[in-house]
N, C-alpha and C positions, 0 to 999 in steps of 0.2 A: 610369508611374513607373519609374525605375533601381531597380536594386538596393540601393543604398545610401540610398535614400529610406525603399526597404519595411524594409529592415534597422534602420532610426532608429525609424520607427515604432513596431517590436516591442521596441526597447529602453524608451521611453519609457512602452508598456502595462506591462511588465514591472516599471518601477520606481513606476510609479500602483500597483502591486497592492503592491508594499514598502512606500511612503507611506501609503498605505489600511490596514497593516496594524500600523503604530506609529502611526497615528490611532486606530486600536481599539486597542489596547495602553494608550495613555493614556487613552481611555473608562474601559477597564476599571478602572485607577490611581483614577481619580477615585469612584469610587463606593465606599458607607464599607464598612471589611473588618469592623469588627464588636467585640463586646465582648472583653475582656483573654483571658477562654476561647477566646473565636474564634483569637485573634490565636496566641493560645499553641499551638494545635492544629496551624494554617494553617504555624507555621514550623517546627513538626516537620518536616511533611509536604517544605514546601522544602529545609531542611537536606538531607532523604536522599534527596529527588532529587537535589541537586547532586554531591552526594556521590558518587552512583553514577555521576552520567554523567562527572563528572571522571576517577574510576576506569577507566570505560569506556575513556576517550577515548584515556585512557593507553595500555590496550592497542591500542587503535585505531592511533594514531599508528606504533604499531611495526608494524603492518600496511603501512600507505599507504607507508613510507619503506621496506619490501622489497618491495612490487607494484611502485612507482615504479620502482625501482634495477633488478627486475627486464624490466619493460618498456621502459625505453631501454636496454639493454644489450642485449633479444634481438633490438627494432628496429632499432637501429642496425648489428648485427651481419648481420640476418637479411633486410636490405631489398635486398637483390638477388634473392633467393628471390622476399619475398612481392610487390614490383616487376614480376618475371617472369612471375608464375604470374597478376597481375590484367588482362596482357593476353591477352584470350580473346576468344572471340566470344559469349560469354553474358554478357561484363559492358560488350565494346565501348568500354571505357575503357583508354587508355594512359596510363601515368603517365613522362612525362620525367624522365630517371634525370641528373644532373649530380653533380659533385664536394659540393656541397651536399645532395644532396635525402636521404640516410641519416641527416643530422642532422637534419633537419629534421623528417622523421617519426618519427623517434624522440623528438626532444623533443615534438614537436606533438601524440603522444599521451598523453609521460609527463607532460604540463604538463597538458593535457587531465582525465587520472585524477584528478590531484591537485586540480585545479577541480571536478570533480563531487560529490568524496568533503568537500572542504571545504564546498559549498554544502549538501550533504546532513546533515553534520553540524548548521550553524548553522538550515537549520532546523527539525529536531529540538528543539537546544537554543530557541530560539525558541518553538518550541509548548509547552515544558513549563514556561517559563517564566512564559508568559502564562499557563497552566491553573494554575500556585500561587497564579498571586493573584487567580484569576478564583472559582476555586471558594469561598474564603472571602464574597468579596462576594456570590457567589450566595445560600449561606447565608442571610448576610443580608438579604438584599432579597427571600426569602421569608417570612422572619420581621417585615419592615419593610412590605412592597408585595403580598405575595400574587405567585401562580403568573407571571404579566404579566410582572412588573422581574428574574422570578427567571429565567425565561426568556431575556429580553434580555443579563443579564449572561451569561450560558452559553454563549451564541451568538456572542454579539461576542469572548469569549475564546477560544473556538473557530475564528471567522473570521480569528484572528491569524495562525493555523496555517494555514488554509485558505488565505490570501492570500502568506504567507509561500513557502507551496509553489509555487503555481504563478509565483510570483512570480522565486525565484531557480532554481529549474527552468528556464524561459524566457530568466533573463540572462545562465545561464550558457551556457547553449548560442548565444545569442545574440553572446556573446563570442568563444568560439570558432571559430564559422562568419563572422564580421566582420575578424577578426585572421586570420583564412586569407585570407580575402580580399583583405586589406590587402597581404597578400606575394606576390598574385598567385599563389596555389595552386587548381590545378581543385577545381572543386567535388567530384568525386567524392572527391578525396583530402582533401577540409575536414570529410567528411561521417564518413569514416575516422577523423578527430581527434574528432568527435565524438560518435562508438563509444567513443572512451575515455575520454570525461566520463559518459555510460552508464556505462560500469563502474565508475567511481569512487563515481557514485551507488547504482550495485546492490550493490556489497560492503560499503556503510557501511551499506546498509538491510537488509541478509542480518543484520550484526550485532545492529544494532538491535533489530528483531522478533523476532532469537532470545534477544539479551541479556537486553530490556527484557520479553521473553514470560516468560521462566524468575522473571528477580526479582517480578516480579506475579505468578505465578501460583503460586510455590511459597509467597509467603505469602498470598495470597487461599485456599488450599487448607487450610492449614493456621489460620488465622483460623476457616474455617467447623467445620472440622471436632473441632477443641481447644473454641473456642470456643462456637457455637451447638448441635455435637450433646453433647460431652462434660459443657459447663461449664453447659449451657444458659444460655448468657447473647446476651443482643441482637445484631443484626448490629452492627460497627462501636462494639461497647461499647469504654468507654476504660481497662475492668478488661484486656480482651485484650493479651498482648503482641504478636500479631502484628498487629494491624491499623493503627499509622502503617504500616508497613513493606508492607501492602498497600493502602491509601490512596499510597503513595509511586510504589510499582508500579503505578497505575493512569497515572501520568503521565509515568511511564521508556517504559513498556511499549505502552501503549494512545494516547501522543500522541507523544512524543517517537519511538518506534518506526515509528507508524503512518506520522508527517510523513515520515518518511525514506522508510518502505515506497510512498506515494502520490506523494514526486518522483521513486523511480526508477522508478516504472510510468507517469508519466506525458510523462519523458525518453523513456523506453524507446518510446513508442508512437509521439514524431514522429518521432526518430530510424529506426526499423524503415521508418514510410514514406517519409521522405527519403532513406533507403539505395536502397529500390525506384526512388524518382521518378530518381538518379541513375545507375541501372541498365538502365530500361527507356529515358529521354529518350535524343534524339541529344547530342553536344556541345555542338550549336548552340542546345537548347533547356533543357539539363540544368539550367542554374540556376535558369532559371525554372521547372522543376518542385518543384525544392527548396523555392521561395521562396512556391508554392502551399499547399504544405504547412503552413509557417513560418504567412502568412496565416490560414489555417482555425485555428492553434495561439493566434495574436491572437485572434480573435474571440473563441474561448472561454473567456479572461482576464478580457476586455472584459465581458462578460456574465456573468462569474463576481459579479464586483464590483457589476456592475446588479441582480442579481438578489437578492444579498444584503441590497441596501436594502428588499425584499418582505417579511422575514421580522420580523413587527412582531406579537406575541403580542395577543390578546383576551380581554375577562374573559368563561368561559365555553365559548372555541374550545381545542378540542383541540388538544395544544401540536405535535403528529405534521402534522397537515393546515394548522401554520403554516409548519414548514420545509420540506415537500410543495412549498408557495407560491413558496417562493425559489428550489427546485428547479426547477419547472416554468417560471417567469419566465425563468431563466437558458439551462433549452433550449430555449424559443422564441425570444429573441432571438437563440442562435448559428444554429437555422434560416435564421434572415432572415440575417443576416449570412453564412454560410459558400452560401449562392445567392447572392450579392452575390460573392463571393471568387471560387467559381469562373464567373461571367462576367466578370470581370477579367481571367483567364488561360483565356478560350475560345481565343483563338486559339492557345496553347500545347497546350491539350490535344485538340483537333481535329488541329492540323498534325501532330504527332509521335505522339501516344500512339497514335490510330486513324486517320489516314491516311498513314502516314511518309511525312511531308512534301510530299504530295500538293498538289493545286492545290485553297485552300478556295475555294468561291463564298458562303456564310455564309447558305446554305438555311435553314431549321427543321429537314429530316429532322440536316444536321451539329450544327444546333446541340442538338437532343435527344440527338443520341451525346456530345458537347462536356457535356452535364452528368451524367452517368454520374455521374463521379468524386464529385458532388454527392450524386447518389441516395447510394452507396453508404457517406458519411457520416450520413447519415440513415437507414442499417440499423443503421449501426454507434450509434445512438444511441439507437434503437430496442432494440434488442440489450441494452445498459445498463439502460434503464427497465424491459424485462420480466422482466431477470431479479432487475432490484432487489422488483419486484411479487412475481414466484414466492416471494424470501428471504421478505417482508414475512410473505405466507400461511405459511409455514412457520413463522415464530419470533415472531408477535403473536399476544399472548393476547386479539387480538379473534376468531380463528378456532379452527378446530376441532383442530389440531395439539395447538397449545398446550393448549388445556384439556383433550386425550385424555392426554397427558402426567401432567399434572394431577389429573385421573381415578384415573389408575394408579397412581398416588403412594399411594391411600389402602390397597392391600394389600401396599405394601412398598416397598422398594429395589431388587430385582430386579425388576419389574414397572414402575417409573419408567425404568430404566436398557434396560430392555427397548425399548419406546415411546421412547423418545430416538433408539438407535440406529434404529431401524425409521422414525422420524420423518427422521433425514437421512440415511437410504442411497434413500427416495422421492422426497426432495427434489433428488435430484442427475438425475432423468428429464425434466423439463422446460425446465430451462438446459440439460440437454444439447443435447436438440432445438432448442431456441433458439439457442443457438450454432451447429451443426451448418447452418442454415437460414440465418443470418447469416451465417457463412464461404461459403457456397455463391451466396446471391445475392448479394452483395458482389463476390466475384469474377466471376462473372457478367456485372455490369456493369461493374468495375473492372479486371479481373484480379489480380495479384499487387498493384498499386498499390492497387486497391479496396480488400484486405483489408487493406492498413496502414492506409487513410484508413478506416477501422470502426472501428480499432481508436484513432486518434486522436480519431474522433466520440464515441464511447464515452465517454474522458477530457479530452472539451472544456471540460466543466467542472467539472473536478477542485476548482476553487477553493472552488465551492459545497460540493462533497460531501464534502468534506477538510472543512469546516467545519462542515456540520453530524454527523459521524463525531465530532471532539473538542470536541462539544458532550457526548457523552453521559457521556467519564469527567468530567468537570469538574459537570454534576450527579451524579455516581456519588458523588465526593468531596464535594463539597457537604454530603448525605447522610449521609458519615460523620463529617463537619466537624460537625455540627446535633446528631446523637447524643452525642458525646464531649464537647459543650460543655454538653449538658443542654438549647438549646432545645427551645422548647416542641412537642408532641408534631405539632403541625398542620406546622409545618417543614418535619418528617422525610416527612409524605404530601405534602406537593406538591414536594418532591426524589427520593420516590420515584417519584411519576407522571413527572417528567424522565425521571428514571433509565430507567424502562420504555422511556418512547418511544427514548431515545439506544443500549437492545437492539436494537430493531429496525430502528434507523439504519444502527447499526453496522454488523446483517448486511446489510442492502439496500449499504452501503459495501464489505463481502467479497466478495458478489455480483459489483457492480461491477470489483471487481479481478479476480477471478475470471477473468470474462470479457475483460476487457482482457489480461490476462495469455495468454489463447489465441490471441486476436486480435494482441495484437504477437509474442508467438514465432513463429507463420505468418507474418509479416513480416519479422521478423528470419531466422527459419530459411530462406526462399526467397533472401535477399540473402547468408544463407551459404553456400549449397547455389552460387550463381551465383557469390561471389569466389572461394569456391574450386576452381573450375574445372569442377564437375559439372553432366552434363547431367540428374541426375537421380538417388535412391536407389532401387535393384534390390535388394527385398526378397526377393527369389528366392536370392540370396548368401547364405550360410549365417554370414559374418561378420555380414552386416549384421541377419538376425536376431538373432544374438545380442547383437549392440549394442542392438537395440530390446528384449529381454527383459531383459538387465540395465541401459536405461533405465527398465522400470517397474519393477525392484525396488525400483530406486534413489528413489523417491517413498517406500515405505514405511519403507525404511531409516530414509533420512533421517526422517520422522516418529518412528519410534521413537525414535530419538537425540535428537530434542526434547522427545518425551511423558517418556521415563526420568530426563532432565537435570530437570525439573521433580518429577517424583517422588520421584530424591535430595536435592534441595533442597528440596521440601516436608520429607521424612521429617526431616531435620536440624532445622526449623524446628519442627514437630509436636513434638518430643524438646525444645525449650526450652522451649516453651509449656507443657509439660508440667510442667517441671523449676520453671518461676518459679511454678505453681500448686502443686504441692507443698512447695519449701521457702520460697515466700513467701506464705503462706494469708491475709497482710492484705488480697492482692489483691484478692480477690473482697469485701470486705468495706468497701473503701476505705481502709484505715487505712494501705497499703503501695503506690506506685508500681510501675507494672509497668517493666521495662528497655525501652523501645521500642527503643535504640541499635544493642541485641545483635543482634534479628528483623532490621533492617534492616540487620546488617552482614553475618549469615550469606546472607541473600539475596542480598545485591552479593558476596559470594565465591561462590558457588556460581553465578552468571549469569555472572563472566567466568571460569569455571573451562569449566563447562559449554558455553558456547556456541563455543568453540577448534574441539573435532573436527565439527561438521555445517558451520561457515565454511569448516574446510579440504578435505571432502569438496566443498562444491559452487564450491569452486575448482577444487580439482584435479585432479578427473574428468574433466570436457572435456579438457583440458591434456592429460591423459595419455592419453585414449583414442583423443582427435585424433593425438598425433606417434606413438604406439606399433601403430595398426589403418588411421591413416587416417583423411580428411573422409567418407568413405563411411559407414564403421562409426558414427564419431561422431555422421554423421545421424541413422542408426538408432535408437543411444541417445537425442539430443534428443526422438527421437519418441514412443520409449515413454514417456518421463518426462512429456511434455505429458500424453500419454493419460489415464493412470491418476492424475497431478499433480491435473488437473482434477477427475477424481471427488472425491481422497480429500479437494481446499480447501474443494466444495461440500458434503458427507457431513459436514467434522468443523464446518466455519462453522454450518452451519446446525440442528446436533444442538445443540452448544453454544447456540447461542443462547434455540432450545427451550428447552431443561433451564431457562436461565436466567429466563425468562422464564415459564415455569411453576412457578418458586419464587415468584416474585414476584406470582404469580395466587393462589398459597395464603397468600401476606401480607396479603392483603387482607381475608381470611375465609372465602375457599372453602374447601371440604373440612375445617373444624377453626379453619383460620388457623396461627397460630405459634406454635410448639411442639407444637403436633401429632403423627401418628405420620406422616401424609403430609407436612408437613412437612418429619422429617426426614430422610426418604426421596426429598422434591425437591431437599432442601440435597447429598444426595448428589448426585443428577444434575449438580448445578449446579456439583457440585466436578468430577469426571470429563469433563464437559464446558468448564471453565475451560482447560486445556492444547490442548485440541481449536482452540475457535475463537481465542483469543489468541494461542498460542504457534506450534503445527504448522500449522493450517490457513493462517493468512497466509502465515508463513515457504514453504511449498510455493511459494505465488505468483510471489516471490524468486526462489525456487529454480530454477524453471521459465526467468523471463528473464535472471539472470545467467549462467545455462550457454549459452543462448545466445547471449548478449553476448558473451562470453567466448568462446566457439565465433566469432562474426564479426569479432570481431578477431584473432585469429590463424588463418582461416581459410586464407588462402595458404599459411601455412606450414607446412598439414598435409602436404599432401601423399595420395600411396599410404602412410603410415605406413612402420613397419620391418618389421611383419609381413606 
């Protein structure tokens, strides 16, 4: 097949997964939202999501129109430099320089940004859309159908998101690399344009995750802690002022952000190996390395969608070991499928990759080398599922984590907060070695290309796990939908049993990113390390250590900047709640409406107040430490930031989710039950643990591949720096 066959192909999987996913969209529509209480809860909750992302979007917008303005200005300017500097012998790519070609790449990546940042937004907004009207119905259809329909609804509302992502992920890049095409531009320089729909995607979802982290989590904080320890009143009682406002935030924050966080890590991971396959291939072969890539990026769509039709609840089966089902369905068909891919392109990756360009006779010993590239998708995917298993033992209260957590809760607050922290700084020793073990044999087999194709097997199928991830806020809400409307008490436990299992999704989904997140920076970081001219980082340099030591500050920094931003906006938040129990005392008693308007306005000012300085540090860092030290030094820094990046996503993801889930083991009846003193001493962990896994831990992820996205597009034009 041509290229422009395979390229049809992947647009048409791409837009099956869009159609597929305003198929579910109207499922969801059609199913009833519920009594006048319901209704009236359910359009809080939409108002002040809209509300906020509108808000966002605003600041947003004045973002993309100075990155834009800035990136075809420095391109257009700067493309004799970065032109220059990409013919080398480590990239073996020459790009023909004509009267055109400085406009060309300047628009083709300022056009580029602005397609990523647009697709990332819409679906954001997409996923939180579907989760306002999905959650109400869920409600419902547990109070109507039992666990079963409750289920169904949650998942298909979630698979909107799911399908949404991979869906315009795939078409935008797909555009991009088609419309290069079309104007006759080498593939290595289409692949360059499509570093900048990367960035486009990773700057809107840096926002996102910090934005949508801060507004959920400063009033999810201050909910628990006004509310359940002060007021002693129910989780998600409708006397709380803060909890529309944290019901709201589960859907800015935990879908709306997420969606955005999971198409830029999942851009981020073809692109890193398409950069490699463009780097390593000859000319003669380059495209079709690219289009290997593309290939394996289909299947996993393909199967994302298949696999979703598995997830069909049972009266009885444990609702965790149904979406397990869809999960596993989906990576065994992209197995089969992505061995089917790469014997497609045997003869591409036998001729160039390992025999350049040798004479094949198409043996078995060639063709066993010819599927490497294979193997080391299927570490990379492997890699994924274990370290999704490791999250699960950590933060499901069917193990011992959880319930020691649990335990400890009964002689206090410090002894819960204790066992939290202790629970995820252990938790971060066996992904290490997992990753560490998958970066190694991946390469191994693959080399530099290996570990981008890990790292895209990893997120093959995002569609699935993006789907079952924003299944969990959409029973979260549900839950607090069920309380605040008064249904009946049976509801609330089979929204909670959701609730639980979409904890532990969640983290098994942090996991995931997690790991992709190290696996495409090693992808991306070697294809930056190679456009910009280096044969390699000599940490023996006394700069470049210090760029790698103030890369790993730079992970905590940045944390703190998140965990504080959430603190001040808790505290503000804390002080109304405080205020409308004091001088409105009908509250508690029902005779006086709480303000829900207020909690969720102060939260959307204090998330786009807050979230400014960590977006402009993990912009401007590379930028600056690239043109001012140098691509060398820079490396450095990218390196340490992975390092200790990695620990601190795994350590707070998975502490967080603990905590949370060991409140919700003492909900049940362990230890007291609720209102308890262990209780309230879990409702603490589970506060201090809210900023941990929602806010900082994801955002780190971000942070990790936008630096160096950011770093491989303007890699040429580092330079020796000025120092």
């Amino acid at each position: 097949m041509n290229t422009m066959v395979y390229l049809s192909i992947g647009i048409i999987i791409a837009l099956s997964a869009l159609v597929y996913a305003f198929y579910l969209y109207r499922k969801v529509l059609s199913f009833d939202e519920g009594n006048d209480k319901v209704k009236e809860i359910s359009s809080y909750i939409k108002e002040g999501a809209k509300a906020f992302l509108r808000s966002e979007y605003k600041v947003i917008y004045y973002y993309i129109f100075i990155a834009t303005t800035v990136i075809f200005v420095g391109f257009y300017f700067g493309y004799d430099s970065i032109s220059g500097l990409t013919e080398n012998s480590n990239t073996n790519v020459i790009i023909e320089q004509n009267e055109y070609s400085a406009l060309f790449f300047a628009l083709g990546t300022s056009l580029s940004f602005l397609l990523g940042s647009f697709f990332s937004l819409a679906a954001g907004f997409i996923g939180m859309k579907s989760a306002t009207h999905a959650n109400s119905r869920t409600a419902t259809a547990a109070e109507q159908s039992g666990i079963v329909r409750a289920l169904d609804v949650a998942f298909k509302g979630g698979s909107v998101m799911g399908m949404s992502v991979v869906g315009f992920g795939l078409l935008g890049l797909l555009i991009v690399i088609t419309t290069s095409f079309a104007f006759d531009i080498d593939p290595y320089e289409a692949i360059t344009y499509a570093a900048g729909y990367s960035l486009g995607a990773s700057s809107i979802a840096l926002f996102g995750r910090v934005g949508g982290g801060i507004f959920t989590k400063a009033a999810d904080v201050a909910a628990d802690l006004v509310g359940k320890i002060e007021a002693g009143i129910p989780e998600d009682d409708p006397r709380n002022p803060a909890v529309i406002a944290d019901n709201v935030g589960d859907n800015v924050g935990d879908v709306a952000g997420m969606g955005s966080d999971l198409l830029e890590s999942y851009v981020s991971s073809i692109i890193g190996a398409a950069t490699m396959a463009a780097l390593i291939f000859s000319a003669a072969e380059r495209m079709n390395g690219i289009l290997f890539v593309l290939v394996v990026a289909f299947a996993g769509v393909f199967s994302s969608i298949v696999g979703s039709f598995f997830v069909r609840g049972k009266e009885g089966k444990n609702p965790f070991k149904t979406l397990k089902l869809g999960t596993y369905v989906s990576a065994g068909l992209f197995v089969v499928l992505a061995f089917i891919a790469n014997l497609l392109f045997l003869d591409t990756i036998n001729s160039d990759l390992y025999y350049q360009n040798g004479t094949i006779l198409m043996n078995m010993k060639q063709i066993a080398f010819g599927m490497a590239p294979f193997v080391s998708i299927i570490i990379g995917l492997s890699v994924g599922v274990l370290i999704g298993l490791v999250s699960e033992y950590y933060t499901s209260s069917e193990y011992k984590h959880v319930k020691n957590i649990a335990k400890q809760s009964q002689t206090g607050h410090a002894t819960n907060i204790i066992a939290g922290i202790a629970t995820g700084m252990e938790s971060s020793l066996i992904p290490v070695l997992i990753l560490a073990t998958g970066i190694i044999s991946s390469y191994y087999f693959g080399g530099l290309l290996g570990v981008g194709l890990a790292a895209v097997g990893m997120l093959s199928t995002a569609g699935i796990t993006v789907s079952v991830d924003a299944y969990g806020p959409i029973a979260d809400n549900a839950g607090g939908i069920a309380e605040m409307s008064g249904l009946d008490k049976g509801v609330r436990a089979i929204t909670d049993q959701l609730d639980s299992v979409g904890n532990t999704t969640a983290a098994i989904e942090k996991g995931f990113a997690i790991g992709s997140a190290a696996m495409t920076s090693i992808a991306l970081f070697s294809a930056f390390i190679r456009k910009a001219g280096l044969t390699g980082i000599d940490i023996a340099q006394p700069k470049v250590i210090a760029g790698l030591i103030v890369g790993a500050m730079l992970a905590f920094f940045f944390s703190s900047l998140v965990i504080k931003s959430v603190g001040k906006a808790a505290n503000e938040m804390i002080n109304e709640v405080r205020r409308q129990f004091r001088e409105m005392p009908g509250i508690l008693d029902y005779t006086e409406k709480p303000d829900y308007a207020k909690c969720v306005t102060i939260s959307t000012n204090a998330a786009l107040k807050e979230m400014v300085l960590p977006a402009i540090l993990a912009i401007a860092t590379p930028i600056t430490i690239g043109f001012v030290f140098g691509a060398e030094v820079l490396g450095g820094m990218l390196a340490g930031t992975l390092a200790t990046g990695i620990m601190l996503a795994i350590f707070m993801a998975n502490s967080g989710g603990a905590w949370d889930n060991a409140k919700k083991l003492i909900e049940t009846g362990e230890y007291g039950g609720k209102g308890s003193d262990a209780h309230k001493a879990a409702i603490t962990g589970d506060t201090v643990g809210d900023p941990f896994k929602d806010t900082a831990g994801p955002s780190i992820d971000i942070l990790i591949k936008l630096m160096t996205t950011i770093s491989l597009v303007f890699a040429a034009a580092f330079g020796m720096g000025l120092i």
